[in-house]
Every structure is written in structure tokens, then in C-alpha cells.
N, C-alpha and C positions, 0 to 999 in steps of 0.2 A: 720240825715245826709243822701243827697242822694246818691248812692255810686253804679258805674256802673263797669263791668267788660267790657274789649276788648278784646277778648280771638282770639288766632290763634295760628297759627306756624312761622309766621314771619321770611323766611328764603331763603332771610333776608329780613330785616323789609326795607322798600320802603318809599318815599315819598307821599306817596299815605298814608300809613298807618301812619304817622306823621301826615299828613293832620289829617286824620277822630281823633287822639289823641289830637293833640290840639282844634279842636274845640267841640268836646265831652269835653273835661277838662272846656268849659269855661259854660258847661248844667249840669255840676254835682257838687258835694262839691269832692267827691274823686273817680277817675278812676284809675283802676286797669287791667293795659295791662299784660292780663296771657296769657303766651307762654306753647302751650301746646304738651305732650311729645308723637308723635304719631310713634307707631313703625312700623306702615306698611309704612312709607317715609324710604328712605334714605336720612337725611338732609346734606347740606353743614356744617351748623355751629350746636354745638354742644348746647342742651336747654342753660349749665349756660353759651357758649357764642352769645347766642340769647340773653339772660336777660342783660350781659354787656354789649352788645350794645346798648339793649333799654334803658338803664338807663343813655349811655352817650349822646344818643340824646334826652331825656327828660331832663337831668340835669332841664333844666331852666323851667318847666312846674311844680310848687310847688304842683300841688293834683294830681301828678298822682306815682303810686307805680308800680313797675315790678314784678309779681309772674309767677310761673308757676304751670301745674296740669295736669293729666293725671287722666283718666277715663269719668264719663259726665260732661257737664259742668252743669247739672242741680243740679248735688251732689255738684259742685267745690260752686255756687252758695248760696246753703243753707246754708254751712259750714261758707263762711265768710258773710252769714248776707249781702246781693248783692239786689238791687230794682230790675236792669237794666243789659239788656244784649246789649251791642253797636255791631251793625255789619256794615261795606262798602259795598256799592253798586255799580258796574261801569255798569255792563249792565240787560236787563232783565232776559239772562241767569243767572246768579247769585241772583235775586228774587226769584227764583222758590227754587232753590236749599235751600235757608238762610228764605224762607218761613216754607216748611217743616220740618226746624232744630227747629224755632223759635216756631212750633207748637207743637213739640215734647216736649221741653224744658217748655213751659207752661201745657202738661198734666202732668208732669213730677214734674213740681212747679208750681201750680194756680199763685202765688204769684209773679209771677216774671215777668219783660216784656220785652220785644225784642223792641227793639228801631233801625230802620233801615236810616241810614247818606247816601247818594247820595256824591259819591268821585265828588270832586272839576274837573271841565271839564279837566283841563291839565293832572289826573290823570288818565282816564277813561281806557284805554288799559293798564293800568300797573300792573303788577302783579310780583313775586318774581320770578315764573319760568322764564320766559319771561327775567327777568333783567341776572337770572342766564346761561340763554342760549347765549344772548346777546354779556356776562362776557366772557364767555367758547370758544366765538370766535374772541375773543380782540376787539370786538366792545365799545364804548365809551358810559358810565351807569352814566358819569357825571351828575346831574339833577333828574335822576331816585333813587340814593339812598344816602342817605348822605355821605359826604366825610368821618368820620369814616366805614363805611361800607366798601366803596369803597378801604380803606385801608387794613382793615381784610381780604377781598375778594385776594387781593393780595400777603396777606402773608398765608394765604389757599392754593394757589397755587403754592407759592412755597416752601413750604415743604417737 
């Protein structure tokens, strides 16, 4: 079974990041979107409502599972028995950066390999902070994350 991980913080998870999930789901037998638990952010949404969300926007994508993991992901990786590492790509700033992780991660595990997706053109500028900043000035995130999102986002705020 080929069996990839998408690992981030997805916060929150974006169109963009639905994109690279559905089409990784249709190169693997099973992907495995881990949200992972970084304590130098201050996130909006908390990991297990990071992982509810992902789960209501994959509903319909049958190989793919929501974890989450804190520490490397090269450990996260051995542990559940992982080929593939899926990462997004929007510009060449972000190669440089998801090169050095992906190189780390294979000294880290021979065995394992970085597989790097090119985001779909509509999604090229879009990133979580950017949708959240957007958010934060009632600017309109319609398109940029799904309408559950866009709902939690709203009841985040007002709290």
C-alpha cells in the first residue's frame, strides 16, 4: 500500500491545501493530512479543531485520514510506516525552504521521499496567514477557504 503523509499546520486549511489533497489522494492508496502541533505559532484554531475541519472537508475523498503529530516528521513518518512526504508549492521562495526540510527528512529516513505538487495557478498567492489577515479586516475569504471554514472563522470571532 502506497501511503503518503501531508503534514502542516493548516490554520486554517485553504483551498489551496484541498487542491494539493485531492489530487495527491488520487497518486496514493492512502493520504494522511497530519496537522501538526507547533508551539512557537499562536494558532487561530485549536490542532483537534484543525483536524474537525479537515475531516469535514475531506468527508468525500475515501483514502484520505486526518492525524495529527508534534515533533519530526521524520519520526511521525517511521512510526506509521509512511513512503511519501506530499508538500505545496506556490512560488520558488517556498522550494528553497521545502527543499532543505525534504533533505533533512531523508537523512533523517533514507527511506522515505518528498514528493513536491505545484499548487493549481488560482491558488498560487494563497496562504493561511494572508486568508487570516484578510479575515481580521472583514475582507471577503469567500473562494479562498471553504464555506465550513469560513463559518468556524466567524464563530472564532465571536466569542
Amino acid at each position: 500500500m502506497r501511503i503518503a503523509v501531508y503534514p502542516g499546520s493548516f490554520d486554517p486549511v485553504t483551498n489551496g491545501h484541498l487542491d494539493i489533497i485531492k489530487r495527491s489522494s488520487r497518486l496514493f492508496d492512502k493520504v494522511i493530512v497530519a496537522v501538526l502541533h507547533n508551539a512557537s505559532k499562536t494558532p487561530l484554531f485549536t490542532v483537534e479543531e484543525k483536524m474537525d475541519l479537515l475531516s469535514q472537508v475531506t468527508s468525500d475523498i475515501t483514502n484520505v485520514e486526518i492525524d495529527s503529530f508534534s515533533g519530526l516528521l521524520a519520526d511521525y513518518v517511521m512510526e506509521n510506516k509512511i513512503s511519501s512526504i506530499v508538500k505545496g508549492l506556490r512560488a520558488v521562495s517556498d522550494f528553497e525552504y521545502e527543499l532543505q526540510m525534504a533533505l533533512m527528512n531523508r537523512k533523517l529516513n533514507p527511506d522515505v521521499e518528498t514528493i513536491f505538487m505545484m499548487t493549481s495557478g488560482e491558488y498560487s498567492y494563497l496562504s493561511s496567514s494572508i486568508v487570516k489577515e484578510v479575515f481580521k479586516f472583514n475582507g471577503c475569504i469567500k473562494g479562498l477557504v471553504p464555506d465550513e471554514v469560513i463559518d468556524a472563522m466567524k464563530k472564532k470571532v465571536s466569542l
